[in-house]
NULUM-147259 format. One record per residue: residue in three letters; y, z, x of N, C-alpha, C in turn. Coordinates in nm, 3 decimals. Layout:
(atom "ala"; (Y; Z; X); (Y; Z; X); (Y; Z; X))
...
This chain:
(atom "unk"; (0.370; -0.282; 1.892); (0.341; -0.352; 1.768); (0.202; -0.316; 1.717))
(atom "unk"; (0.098; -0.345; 1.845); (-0.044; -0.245; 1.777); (-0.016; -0.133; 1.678))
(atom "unk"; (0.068; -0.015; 1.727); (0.087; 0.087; 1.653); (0.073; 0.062; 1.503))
(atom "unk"; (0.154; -0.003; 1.465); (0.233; -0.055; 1.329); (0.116; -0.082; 1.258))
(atom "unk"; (0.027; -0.185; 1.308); (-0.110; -0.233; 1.257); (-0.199; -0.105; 1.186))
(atom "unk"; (-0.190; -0.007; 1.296); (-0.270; 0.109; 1.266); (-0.209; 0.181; 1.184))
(atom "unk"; (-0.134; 0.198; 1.182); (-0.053; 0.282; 1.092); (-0.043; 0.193; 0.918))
(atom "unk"; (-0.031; 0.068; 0.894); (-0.077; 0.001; 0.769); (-0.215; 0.018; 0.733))
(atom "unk"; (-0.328; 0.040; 0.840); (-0.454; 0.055; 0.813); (-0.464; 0.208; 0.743))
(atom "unk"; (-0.406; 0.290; 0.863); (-0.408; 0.442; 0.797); (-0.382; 0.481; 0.667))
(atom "unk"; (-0.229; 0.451; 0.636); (-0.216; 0.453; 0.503); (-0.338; 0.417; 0.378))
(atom "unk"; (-0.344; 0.309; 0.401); (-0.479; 0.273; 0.323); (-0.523; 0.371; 0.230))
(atom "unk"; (-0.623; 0.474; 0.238); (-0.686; 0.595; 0.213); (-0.578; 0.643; 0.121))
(atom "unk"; (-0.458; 0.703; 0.176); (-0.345; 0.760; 0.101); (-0.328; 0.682; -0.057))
(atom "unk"; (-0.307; 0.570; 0.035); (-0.240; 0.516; -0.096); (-0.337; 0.434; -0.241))
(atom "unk"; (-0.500; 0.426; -0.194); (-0.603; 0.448; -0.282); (-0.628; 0.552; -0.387))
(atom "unk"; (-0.583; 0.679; -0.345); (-0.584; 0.841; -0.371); (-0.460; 0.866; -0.486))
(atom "unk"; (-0.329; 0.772; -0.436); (-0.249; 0.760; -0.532); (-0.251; 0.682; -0.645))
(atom "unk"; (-0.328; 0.545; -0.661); (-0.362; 0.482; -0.755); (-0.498; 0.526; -0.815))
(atom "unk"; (-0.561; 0.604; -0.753); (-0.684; 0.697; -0.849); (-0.632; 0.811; -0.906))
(atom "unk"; (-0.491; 0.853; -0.885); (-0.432; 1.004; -0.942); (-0.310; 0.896; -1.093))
(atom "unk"; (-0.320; 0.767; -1.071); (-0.269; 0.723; -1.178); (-0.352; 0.653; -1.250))
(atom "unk"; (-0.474; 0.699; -1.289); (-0.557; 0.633; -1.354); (-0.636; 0.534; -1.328))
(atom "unk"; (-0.612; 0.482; -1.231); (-0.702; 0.336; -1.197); (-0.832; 0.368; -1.141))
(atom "unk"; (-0.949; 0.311; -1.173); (-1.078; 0.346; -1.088); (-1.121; 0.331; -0.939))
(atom "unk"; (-1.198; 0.351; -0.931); (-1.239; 0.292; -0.766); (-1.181; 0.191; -0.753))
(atom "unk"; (-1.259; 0.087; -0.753); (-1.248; -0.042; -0.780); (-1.120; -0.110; -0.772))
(atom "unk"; (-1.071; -0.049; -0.877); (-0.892; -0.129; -0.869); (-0.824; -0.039; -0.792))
(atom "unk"; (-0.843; 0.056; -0.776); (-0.762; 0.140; -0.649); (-0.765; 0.099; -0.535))
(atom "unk"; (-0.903; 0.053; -0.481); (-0.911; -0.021; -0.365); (-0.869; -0.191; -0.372))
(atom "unk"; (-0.857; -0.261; -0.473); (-0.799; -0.387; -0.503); (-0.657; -0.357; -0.484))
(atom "unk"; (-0.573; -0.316; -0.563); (-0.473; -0.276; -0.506); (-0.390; -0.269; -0.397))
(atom "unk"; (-0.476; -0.167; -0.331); (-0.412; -0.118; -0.176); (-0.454; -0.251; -0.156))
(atom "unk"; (-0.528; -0.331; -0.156); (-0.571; -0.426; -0.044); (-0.463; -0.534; -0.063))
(atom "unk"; (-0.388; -0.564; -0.192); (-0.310; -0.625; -0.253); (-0.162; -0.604; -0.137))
(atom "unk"; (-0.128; -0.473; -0.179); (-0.011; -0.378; -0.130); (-0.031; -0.432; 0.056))
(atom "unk"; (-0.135; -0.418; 0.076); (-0.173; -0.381; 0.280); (-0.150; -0.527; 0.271))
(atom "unk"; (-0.182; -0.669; 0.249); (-0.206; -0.789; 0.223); (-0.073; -0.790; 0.257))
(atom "unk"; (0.030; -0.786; 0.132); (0.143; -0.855; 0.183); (0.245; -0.810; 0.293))
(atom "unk"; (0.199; -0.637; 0.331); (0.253; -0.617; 0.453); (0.209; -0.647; 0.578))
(atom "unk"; (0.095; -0.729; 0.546); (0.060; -0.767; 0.684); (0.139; -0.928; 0.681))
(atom "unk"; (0.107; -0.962; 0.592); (0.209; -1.118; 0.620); (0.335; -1.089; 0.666))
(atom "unk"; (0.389; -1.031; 0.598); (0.528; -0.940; 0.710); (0.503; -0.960; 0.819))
(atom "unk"; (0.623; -0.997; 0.874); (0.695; -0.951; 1.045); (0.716; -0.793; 1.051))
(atom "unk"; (0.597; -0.724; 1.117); (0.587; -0.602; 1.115); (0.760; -0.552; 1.121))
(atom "unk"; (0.837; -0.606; 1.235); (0.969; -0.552; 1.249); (1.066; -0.548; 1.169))
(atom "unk"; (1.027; -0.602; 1.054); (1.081; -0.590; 0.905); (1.063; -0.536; 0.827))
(atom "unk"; (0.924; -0.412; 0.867); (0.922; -0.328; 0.789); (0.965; -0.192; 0.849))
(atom "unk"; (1.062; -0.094; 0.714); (1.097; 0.011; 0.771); (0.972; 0.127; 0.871))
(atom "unk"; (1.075; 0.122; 0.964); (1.013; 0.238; 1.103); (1.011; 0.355; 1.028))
(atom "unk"; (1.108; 0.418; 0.957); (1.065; 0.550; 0.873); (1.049; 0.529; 0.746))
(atom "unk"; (0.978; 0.614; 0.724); (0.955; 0.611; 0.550); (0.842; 0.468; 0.531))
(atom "unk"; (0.714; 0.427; 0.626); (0.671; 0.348; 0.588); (0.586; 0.375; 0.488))
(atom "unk"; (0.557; 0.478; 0.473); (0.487; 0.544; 0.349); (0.516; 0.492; 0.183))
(atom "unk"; (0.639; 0.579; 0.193); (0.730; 0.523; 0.077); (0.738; 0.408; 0.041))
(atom "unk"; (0.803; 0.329; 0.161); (0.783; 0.205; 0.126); (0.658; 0.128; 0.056))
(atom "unk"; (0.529; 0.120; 0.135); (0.443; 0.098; 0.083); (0.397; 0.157; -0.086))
(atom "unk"; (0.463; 0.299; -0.085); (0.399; 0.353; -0.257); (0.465; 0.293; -0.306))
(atom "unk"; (0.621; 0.278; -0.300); (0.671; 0.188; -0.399); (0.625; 0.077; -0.454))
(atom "unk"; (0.563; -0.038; -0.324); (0.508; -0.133; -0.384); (0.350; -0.171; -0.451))
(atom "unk"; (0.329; -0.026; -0.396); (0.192; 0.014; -0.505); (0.274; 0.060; -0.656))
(atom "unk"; (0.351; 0.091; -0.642); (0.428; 0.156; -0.772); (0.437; -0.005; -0.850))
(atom "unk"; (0.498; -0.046; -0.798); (0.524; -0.190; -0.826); (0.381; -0.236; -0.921))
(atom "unk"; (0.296; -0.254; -0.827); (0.138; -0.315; -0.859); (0.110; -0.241; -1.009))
(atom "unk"; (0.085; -0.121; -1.029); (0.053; -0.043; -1.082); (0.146; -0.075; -1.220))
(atom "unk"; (0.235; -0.081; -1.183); (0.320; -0.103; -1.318); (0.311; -0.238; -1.421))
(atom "unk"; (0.278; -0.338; -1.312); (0.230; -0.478; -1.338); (0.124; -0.479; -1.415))
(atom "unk"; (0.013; -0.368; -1.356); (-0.116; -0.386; -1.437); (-0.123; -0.321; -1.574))
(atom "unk"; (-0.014; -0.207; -1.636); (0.009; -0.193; -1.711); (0.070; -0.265; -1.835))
(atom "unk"; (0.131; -0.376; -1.758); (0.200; -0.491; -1.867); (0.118; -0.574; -1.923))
């Protein structure tokens, strides 16, 4: 289960990099992810997909991102 932890932390970076390649600044890029990492940590790690946790997570940066556009 440690693993899992680290691996939501890792992402992090990635998925900052993706909301600065869609326009958002520092600032809200890192608000964001922290948004996105936030509610997967309230998660029961074992509920989140074992592959593709990546994806998963951009999507719901995709999600965020789209919100802040509205």
């Amino acid at each position: 289960m440690q693993d899992r932890l680290f691996e939501l932390v890792a992402l992090g970076p990635e998925l900052r990099d993706e909301a600065k390649r869609h326009g958002k600044g520092i600032n809200e890029s890192y608000l964001l992810v922290h948004h996105v990492l936030s509610r997967a940590f309230q998660e029961d790690l074992k509920d989140l997909p074992k592959e593709n946790l990546r994806t998963h997570l951009s999507e719901r940066l995709q999600e965020s991102l789209r919100g802040c556009a509205a």
